[in-house]
C-alpha atoms as one frame of an Amber mdcrd trajectory, in Angstrom:
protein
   3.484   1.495 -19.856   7.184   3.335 -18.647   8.332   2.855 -15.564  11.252
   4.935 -14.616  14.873   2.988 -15.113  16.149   3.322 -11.751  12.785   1.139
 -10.324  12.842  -1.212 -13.037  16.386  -2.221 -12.316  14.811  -2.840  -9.182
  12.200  -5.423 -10.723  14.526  -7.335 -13.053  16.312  -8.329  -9.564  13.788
 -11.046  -8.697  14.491 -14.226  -7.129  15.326 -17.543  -8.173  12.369 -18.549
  -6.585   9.831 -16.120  -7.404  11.107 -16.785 -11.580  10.122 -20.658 -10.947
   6.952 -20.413  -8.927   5.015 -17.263  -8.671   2.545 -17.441  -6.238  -0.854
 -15.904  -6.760  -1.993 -13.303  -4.448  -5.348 -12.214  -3.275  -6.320  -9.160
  -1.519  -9.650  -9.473   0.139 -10.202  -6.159   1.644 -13.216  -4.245   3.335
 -14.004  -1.061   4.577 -14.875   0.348   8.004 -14.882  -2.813  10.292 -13.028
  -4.090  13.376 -12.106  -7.298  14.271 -15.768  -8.596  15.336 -15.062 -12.241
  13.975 -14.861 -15.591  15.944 -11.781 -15.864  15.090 -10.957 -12.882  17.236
 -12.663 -13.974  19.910 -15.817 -11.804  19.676 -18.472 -14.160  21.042 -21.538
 -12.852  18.890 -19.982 -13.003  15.440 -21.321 -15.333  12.573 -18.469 -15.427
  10.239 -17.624 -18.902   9.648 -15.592 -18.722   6.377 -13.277 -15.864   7.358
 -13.035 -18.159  10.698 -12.014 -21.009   8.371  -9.553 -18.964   6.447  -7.700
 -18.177   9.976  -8.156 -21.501  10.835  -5.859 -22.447   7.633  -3.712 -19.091
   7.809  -2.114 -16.729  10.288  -4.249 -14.189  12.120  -2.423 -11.544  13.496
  -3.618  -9.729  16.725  -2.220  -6.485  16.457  -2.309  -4.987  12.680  -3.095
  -1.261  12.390  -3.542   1.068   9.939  -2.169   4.475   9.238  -5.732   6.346
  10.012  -9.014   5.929  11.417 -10.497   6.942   7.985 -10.479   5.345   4.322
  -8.348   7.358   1.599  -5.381   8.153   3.824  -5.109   4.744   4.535  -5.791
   3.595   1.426  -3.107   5.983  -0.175  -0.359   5.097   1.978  -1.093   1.648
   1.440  -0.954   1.846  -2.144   2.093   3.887  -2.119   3.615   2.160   0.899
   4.642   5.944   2.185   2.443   7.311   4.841  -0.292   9.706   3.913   1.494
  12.530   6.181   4.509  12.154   4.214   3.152  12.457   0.826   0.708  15.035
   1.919  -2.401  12.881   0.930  -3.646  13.626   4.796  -6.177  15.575   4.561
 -10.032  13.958   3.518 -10.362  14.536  -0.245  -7.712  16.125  -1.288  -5.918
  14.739  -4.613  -1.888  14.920  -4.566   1.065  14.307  -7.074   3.772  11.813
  -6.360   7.273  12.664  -7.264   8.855  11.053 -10.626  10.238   8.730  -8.851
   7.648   7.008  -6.617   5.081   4.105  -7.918   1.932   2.472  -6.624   3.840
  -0.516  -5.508   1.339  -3.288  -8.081   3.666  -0.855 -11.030   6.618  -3.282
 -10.325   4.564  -6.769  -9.558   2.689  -5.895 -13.181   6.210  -5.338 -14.627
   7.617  -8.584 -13.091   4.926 -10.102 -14.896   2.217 -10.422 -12.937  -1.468
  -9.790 -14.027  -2.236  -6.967 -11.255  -6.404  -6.097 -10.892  -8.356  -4.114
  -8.957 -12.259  -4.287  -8.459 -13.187  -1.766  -7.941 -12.384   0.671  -5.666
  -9.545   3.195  -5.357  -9.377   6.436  -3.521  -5.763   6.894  -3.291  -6.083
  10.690  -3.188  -4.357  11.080  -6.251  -4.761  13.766  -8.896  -7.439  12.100
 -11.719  -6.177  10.683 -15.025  -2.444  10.790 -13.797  -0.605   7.512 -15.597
   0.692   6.518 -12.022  -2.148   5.099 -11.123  -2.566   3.578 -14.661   0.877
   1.774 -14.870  -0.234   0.114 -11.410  -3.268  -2.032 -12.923  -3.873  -4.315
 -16.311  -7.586  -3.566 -14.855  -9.143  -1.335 -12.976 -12.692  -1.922 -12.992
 -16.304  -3.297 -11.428 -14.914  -6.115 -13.804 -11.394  -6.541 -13.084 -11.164
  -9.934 -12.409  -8.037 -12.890 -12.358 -10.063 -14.452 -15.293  -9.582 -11.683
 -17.318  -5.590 -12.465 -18.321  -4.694 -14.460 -21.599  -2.586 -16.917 -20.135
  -3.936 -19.271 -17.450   0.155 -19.535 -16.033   0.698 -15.599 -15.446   0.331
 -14.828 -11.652  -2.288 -12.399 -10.245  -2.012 -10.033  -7.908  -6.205  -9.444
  -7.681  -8.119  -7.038  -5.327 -11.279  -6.933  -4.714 -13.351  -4.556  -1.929
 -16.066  -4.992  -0.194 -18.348  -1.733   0.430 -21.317  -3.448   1.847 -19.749
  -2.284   5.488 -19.227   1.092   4.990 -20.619   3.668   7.616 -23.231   4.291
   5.374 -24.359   0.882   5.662 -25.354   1.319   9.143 -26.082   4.530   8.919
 -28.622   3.954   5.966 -31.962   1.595   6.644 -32.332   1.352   2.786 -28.780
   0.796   1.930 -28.381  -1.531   5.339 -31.274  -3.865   4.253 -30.025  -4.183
   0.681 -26.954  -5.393   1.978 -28.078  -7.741   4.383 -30.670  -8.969   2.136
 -29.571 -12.426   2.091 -28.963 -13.523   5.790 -31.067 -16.156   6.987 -33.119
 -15.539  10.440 -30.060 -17.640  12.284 -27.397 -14.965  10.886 -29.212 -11.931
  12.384 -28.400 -10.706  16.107 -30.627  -9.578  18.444 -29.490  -5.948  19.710
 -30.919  -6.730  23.277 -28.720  -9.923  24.035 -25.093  -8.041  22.701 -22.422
  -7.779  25.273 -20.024  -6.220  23.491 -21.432  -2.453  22.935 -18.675  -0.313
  24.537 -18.722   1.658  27.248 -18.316   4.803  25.405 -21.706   4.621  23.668
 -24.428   5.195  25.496 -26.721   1.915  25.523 -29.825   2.971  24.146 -32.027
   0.955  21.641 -30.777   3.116  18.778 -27.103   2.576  19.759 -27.592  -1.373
  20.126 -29.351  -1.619  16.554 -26.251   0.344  15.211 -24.053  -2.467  16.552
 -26.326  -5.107  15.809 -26.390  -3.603  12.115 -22.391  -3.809  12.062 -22.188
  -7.508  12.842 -24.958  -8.180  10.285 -23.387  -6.821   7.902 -19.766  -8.095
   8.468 -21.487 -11.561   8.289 -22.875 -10.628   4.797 -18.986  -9.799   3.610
 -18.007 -13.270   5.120 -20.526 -14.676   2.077 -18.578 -12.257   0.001 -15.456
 -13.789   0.618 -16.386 -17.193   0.737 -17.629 -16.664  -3.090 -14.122 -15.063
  -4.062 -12.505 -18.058  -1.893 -14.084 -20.527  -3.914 -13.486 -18.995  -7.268
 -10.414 -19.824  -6.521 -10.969 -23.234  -5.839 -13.685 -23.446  -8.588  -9.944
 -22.626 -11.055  -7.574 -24.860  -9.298  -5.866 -21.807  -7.936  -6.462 -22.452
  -4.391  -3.018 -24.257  -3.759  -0.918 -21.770  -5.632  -2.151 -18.391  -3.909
  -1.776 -16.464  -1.147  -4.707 -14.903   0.932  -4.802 -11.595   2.595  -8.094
 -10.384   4.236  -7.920  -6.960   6.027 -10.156  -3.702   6.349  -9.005  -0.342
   5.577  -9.207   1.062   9.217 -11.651   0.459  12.668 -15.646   0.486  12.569
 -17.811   3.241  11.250 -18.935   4.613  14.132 -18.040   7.795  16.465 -14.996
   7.348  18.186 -13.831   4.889  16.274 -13.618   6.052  12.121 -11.761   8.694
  11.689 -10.281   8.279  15.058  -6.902   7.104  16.061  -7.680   5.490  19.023
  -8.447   0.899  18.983 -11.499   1.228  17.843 -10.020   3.323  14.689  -7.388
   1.488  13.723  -7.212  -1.437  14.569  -7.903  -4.170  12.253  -8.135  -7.787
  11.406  -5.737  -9.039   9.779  -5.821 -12.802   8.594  -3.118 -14.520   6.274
  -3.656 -17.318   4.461  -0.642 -19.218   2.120  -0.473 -22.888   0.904   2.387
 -24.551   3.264   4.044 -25.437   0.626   5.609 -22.290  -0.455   7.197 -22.049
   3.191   6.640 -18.434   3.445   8.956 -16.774   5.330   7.608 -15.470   8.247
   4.097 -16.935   8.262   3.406 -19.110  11.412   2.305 -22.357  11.411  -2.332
 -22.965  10.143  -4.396 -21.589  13.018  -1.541 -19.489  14.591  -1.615 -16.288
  16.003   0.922 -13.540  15.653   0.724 -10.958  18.432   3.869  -8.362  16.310
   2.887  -5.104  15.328   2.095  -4.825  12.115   1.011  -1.636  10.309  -0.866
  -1.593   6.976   2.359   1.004   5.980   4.108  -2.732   5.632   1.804  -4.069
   2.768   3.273  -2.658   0.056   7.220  -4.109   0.844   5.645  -7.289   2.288
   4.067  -7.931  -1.087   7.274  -6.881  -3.299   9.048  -9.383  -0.701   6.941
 -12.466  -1.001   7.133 -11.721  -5.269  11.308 -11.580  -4.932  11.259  -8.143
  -5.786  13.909  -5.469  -4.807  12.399  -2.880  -2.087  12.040   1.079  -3.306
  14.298   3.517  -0.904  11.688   5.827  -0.134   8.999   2.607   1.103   8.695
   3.755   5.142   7.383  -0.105   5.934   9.040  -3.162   6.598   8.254  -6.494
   4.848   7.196  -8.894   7.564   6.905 -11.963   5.402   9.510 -13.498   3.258
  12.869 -13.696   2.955  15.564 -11.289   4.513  13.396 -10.101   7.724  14.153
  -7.217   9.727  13.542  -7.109  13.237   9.734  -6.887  14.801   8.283  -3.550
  14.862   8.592  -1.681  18.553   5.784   0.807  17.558   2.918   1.482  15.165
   1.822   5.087  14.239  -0.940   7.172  13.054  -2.184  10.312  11.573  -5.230
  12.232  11.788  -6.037  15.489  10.131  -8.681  17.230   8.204 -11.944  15.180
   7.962 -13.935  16.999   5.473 -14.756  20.485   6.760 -12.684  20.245   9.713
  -9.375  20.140  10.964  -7.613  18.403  14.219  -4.095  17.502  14.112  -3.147
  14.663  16.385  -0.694  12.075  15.992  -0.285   8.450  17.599   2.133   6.012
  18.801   1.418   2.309  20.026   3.883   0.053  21.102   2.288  -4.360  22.481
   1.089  -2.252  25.880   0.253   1.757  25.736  -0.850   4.133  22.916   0.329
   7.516  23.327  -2.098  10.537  21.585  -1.023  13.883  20.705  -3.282  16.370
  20.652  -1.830  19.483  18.262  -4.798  21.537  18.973  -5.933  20.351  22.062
  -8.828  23.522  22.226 -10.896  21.872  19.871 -13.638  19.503  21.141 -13.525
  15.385  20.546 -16.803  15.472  18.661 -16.453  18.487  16.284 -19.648  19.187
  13.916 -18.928  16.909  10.885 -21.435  16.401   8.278 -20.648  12.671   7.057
 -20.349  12.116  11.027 -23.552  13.220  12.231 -25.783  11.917   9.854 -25.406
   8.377  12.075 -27.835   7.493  14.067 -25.293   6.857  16.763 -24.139  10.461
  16.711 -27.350  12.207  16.919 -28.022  10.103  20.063 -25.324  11.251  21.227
 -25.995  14.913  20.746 -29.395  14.499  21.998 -28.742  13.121  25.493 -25.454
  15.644  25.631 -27.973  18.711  25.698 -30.382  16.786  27.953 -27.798  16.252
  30.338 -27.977  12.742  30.376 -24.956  11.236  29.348 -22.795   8.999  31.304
 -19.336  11.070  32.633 -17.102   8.907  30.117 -19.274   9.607  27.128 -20.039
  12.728  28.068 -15.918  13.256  28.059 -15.734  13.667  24.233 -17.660  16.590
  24.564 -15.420  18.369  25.695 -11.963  19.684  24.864  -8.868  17.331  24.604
  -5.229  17.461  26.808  -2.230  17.692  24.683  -1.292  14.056  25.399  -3.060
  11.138  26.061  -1.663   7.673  27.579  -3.711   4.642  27.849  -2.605   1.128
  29.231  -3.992  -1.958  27.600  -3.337  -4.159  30.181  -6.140  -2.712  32.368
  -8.019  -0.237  29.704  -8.505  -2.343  26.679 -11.147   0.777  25.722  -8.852
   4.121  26.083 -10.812   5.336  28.929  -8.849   6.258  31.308  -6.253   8.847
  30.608  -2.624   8.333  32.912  -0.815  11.207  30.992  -0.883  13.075  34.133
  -0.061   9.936  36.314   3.594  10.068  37.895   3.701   6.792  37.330   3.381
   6.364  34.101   6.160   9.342  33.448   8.489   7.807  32.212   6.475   5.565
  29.389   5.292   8.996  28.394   8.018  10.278  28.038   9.507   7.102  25.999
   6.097   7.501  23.582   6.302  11.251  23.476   9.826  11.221  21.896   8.635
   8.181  19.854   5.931  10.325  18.449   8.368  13.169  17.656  11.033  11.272
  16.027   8.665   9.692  13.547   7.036  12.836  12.913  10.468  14.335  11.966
  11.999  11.223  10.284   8.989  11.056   7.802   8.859  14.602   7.273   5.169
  14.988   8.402   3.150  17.592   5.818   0.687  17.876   8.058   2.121  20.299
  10.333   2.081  22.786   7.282  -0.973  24.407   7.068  -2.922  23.463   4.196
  -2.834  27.024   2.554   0.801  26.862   2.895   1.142  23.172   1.670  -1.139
  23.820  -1.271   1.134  26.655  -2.239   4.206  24.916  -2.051   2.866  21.828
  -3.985   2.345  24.574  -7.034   6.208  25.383  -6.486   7.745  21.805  -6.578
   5.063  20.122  -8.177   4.310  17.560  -5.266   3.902  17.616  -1.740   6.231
  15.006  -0.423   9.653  17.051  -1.727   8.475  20.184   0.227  10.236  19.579
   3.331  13.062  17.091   1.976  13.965  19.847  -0.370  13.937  22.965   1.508
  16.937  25.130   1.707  17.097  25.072   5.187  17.789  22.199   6.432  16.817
  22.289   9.622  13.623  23.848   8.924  11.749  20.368   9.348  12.878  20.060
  12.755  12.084  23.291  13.720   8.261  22.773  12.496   8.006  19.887  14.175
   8.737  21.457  17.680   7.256  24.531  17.421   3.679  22.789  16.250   4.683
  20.751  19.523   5.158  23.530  21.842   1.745  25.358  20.870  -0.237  22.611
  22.868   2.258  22.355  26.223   0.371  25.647  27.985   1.996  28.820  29.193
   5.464  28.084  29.653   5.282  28.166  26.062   4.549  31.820  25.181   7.817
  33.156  24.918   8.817  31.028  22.270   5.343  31.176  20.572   6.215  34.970
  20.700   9.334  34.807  19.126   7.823  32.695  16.543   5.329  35.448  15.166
   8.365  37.178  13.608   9.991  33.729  11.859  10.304  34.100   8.121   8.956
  31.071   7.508   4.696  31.468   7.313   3.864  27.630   8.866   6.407  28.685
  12.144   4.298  31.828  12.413   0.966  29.901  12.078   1.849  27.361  14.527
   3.313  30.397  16.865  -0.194  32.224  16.809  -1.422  29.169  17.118   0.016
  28.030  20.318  -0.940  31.765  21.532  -4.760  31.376  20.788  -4.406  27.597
  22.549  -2.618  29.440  25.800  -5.303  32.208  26.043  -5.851  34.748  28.323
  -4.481  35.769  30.923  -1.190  33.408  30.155  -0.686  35.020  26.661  -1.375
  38.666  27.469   2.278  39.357  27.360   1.860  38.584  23.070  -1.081  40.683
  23.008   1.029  43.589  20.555   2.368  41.128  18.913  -0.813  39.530  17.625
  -1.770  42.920  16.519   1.127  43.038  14.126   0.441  39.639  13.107  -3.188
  39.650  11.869  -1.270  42.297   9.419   0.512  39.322   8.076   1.279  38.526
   4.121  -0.179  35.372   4.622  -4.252  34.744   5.099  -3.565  31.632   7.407
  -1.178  33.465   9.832  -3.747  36.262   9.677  -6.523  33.948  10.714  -4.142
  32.238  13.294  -4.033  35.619  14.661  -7.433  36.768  15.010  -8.330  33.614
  16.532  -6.172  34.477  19.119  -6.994  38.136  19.790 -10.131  36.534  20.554
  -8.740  34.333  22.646  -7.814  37.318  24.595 -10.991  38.656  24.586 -10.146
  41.110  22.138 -12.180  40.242  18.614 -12.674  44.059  17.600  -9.772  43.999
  15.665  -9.647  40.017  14.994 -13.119  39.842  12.903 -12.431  42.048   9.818
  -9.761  39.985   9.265 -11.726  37.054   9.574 -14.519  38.213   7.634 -12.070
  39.573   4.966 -10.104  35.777   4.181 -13.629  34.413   4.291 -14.650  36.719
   1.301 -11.530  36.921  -0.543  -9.326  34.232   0.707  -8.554  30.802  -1.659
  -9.913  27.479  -0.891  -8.259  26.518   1.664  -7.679  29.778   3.573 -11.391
  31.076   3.741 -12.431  27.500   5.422 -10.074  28.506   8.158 -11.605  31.496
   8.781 -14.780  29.769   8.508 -13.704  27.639  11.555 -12.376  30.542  13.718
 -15.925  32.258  13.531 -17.813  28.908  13.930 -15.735  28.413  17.122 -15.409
  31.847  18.559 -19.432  31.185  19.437 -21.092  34.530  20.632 -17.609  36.751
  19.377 -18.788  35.944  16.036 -22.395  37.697  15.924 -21.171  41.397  15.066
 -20.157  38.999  12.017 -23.788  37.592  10.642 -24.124  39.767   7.698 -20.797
  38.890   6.099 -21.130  35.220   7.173 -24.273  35.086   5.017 -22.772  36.042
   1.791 -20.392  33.665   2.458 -23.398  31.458   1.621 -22.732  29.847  -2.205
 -25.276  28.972  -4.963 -25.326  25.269  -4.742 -25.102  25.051  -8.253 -21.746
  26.746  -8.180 -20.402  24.974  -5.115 -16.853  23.006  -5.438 -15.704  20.356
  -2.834 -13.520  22.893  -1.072 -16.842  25.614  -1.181 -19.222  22.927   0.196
 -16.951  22.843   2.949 -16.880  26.923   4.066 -20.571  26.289   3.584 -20.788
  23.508   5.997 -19.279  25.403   8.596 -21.018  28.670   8.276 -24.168  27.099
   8.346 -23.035  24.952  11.456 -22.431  28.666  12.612 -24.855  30.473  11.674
 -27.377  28.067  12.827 -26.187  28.328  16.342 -26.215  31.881  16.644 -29.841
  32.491  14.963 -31.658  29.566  16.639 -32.085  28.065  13.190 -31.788  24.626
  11.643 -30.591  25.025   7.830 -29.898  21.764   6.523 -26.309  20.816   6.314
 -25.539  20.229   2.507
């Protein structure tokens, strides 16, 4: 294994104290849960050993992640950098990390420790590159502390629980086999749960879903309390630190893939023998109300070995030695889920969360595969075209503001929005410039349209040089606010305007964009303009275009052009123009024929095809009356 010189320097710099007494560490982790534990308070959980290991630890009350969905977490975790930085945003994708970056267990495994993972990764890294295999002695359904040679080398040793996945509750087959076990006094009854919120209907389908989540939540508390007492089945109980945490919110609409509470928000529970005085950790059965984002795993763990702290990490450590100040805010990231894209962005400081909303003409509940095969979804659809949902469900139906602001003082569920509330102006306007520093200071590659980022990664080689290394300097900041100013409404069109003629493809994309948001009347004025622009060299200005031609009510011209990227266009660009005609409803019919042969064998489909095929069937299936299954 080589790990570049400049990072190894980096290792060799360990402490006095980590060279005489490494601890162990354990990283319990699970996937799609929120903190419904009675250690949180949540009075219907049964989870008495993670409750024990809180009880003995630190459990901290606000701990986030970087999105409501797995692998974007997961890869900024692993790299410590966020996902919009690296350009790992976007669901399945697989990225390249510059020379110079590691997965941060690369310089705990050269400091010596034994560093295992079982089993799961889904970093959204390119397949068989040796960064991922300089990060693990093991990475396997086997990997296991036991494993190493010598009894006296230190682990670092993850293991994942799937058994809480979305599937899980989704899934009767897959639910029962994971909940096999419980005895009839560990099963809820859905009736008698108090805790359903308010922005799922309460129906019997939508109470078994929840009763399903704490079932099986109580099934990964057995989980852990195996791994736990491995541990003390070895003697190693005394000598190793305990982290327990889940990779974002629960599995559930509104919640995964979502960047509200309920998305990414997470337990968080941290367990160390007292006498390693861990800098940092409170005192057994404490709880620690700072913000803490998952982004600070990765230099928290490097501090607590001794280790020296990469430049590029964007985290802080919060335990060991040499603390920085408490975090003010915590942020997140949302863009494409599968088959369909929705930029927003998020901010939370200890009181309000502040969402931005970068295309703020797309409904809450888009038509998502993975999502709507839950039971809870398709409830939800159903009593949406009966015309029986409740106003605040019936809410995410419809299209989102630009900016959200909620106060968790009185809204602990993100219900009620006070963007538009005088007075609350001036917190938005602290969150809003919150939101746009980060986005600038981590050089967000999600505000480049995927065509474009997928054609610069071919350039430099990765994605997260493409806007440190630009020749223009200032072309990051000028991204950043023009994708802002296509979601603030007319006052905007002039620049937008301007914009079309940029030399710089992503500026034009975001300045059609912010056309086809404003609409007509308001954007009439551009109305030439977007003529010249669905002429464009590049197939995702083109599309940007059309969509807002139609916008104006003008498609005649926009739907060649449309119907053109979606026959001819690469990956990324045709599934664009996929979404334009899925969304342009009725404008889209004159476009049938071509939409059809955009239909591919499925023996030939790719990931990237089954996705143009998801949404032209979505389509399709609304303008012919017909229900095609949704591969």
């Amino acid at each position: 294994m080589k790990i570049p010189a400049l990072f190894l320097s980096l290792v060799l710099t360990a402490s006095a104290v980590f060279a005489a007494d490494r601890p162990n560490i354990l990283w319990l982790s699970t996937e799609d849960i929120s903190a419904h534990f009675g250690c949180y308070g949540d009075p219907h959980a049964i989870t008495p050993h993670i409750d024990k290991l809180a009880a003995e630890g630190t459990l901290y009350s606000r701990a986030y992640t970087t999105a409501g969905v797995c692998a974007p977490s997961r890869s900024a975790i692993i790299t410590g950098v966020f996902q919009s930085s690296i350009g790992s945003q976007h669901m399945r994708s697989q990225v390249r990390l510059p020379g110079d970056m590691e997965l941060f267990p690369t310089y705990l495994r050269e400091a010596g420790y034994y560093t295992t993972n079982n089993a799961k990764t889904d970093y959204q890294l390119v397949k068989g590159m040796p960064v991922e295999e300089r990060a693990w002695n093991d990475s396997s359904p086997s990997a296991h502390w036991r494993n190493r040679t010598d009894d006296d080398q230190p682990f670092f040793a993850v293991f994942n629980f799937s058994g809480t996945h979305e599937s899980r509750i989704a899934g009767e087959d897959r639910y029962r086999e994971v909940t096999a076990d419980l005895t009839p006094d560990q099963r809820q009854n859905p009736d008698t749960l108090t805790t359903l919120p308010p922005y799922y209907p309460d129906t019997p389908t939508n109470r078994e879903n929840w009763k399903r989540n704490y079932e099986l939540i109580t099934a990964m508390d057995a989980w852990a309390a195996d791994l736990i007492q491995q541990l003390k089945d070895d003697g190693l109980y005394d000598n190793t630190i305990i982290f327990f945490w889940s990779d974002h919110g629960i599995g559930l609409p509104r919640a995964k893939r979502w960047l509200y509470e309920s998305g990414t928000r997470i337990p968080l529970i941290i367990r160390a023998p007292t006498h390693l005085e861990l800098g940092g950790l409170r005192d057994p059965g404490s709880v620690d109300g700072q913000l803490v984002s998952a982004i600070d795993f990765a230099p928290t763990l490097l501090n607590i070995a001794g280790l020296g702290q990469p430049d590029y990490l964007q985290g802080r450590a919060f335990l060991g030695e040499g603390l920085s100040p408490v975090r003010e805010y915590v942020y997140g990231a949302r863009d494409r889920m599968d088959e369909r894209y929705d930029i927003i962005r998020t901010v939370r400081d200890e009181r309000f969360r502040y969402v931005r909303n970068y295309e703020p003409l797309k409904p809450y509940y888009q038509f998502m595969n993975s999502a709507e095969k839950g039971l809870t979804m398709a409830e939800m659809r159903r009593l949406h075209e009966a015309g029986q949902l409740d106003p605040v469900v019936e809410r995410y139906f419809g299209l989102k503001p630009p900016e959200e602001l909620y106060d968790f003082t009185t809204d602990p569920h993100e219900i009620h929005n006070l963007a538009d509330d005088p007075a609350f102006a001036s917190v938005l306007e602290r969150m809003r410039a919150a939101h746009l520093a980060w986005v600038k200071d981590t050089r967000d590659t999600g505000l480049l349209p995927e065509p474009v980022l997928v054609t610069e990664e071919k350039r430099l080689g990765n994605r997260y040089e493409i806007l440190r290394k630009h020749p223009d300097p200032t072309f990051p900041d000028e991204l950043a606010n023009i994708a802002n100013l296509a979601s603030v409404g007319p006052q905007a069109v002039p620049e937008l305007t301007a914009a079309l003629e940029h030399n710089e493809a992503a500026i034009r994309y975001w300045g059609a964009t912010g056309l086809g948001n404003v609409g007509s009347p308001a954007a009439a004025s551009a109305r030439d303009a977007l003529h010249e622009a669905i002429k464009d060299e590049s197939p995702v200005v083109r599309v940007a275009a059309a969509r807002a031609l139609c916008a104006l009510g003008e498609p005649d011209d926009a739907l060649p052009v449309l119907t053109e990227v979606l026959a001819n266009g690469a990956q990324w660009e045709r599934l664009h123009a996929a979404i334009v005609l899925d969304e342009i409803d009725e404008m889209a019919r004159p476009a049938i024929a071509e939409m059809h042969e955009a239909w591919i064998p499925r023996e030939e489909l790719e990931q990237q095809g089954k996705y143009v095929v998801r949404v032209i069937n979505r389509a399709l299936n609304q303008l012919e009356g017909t229900a095609r299954t949704v591969r």
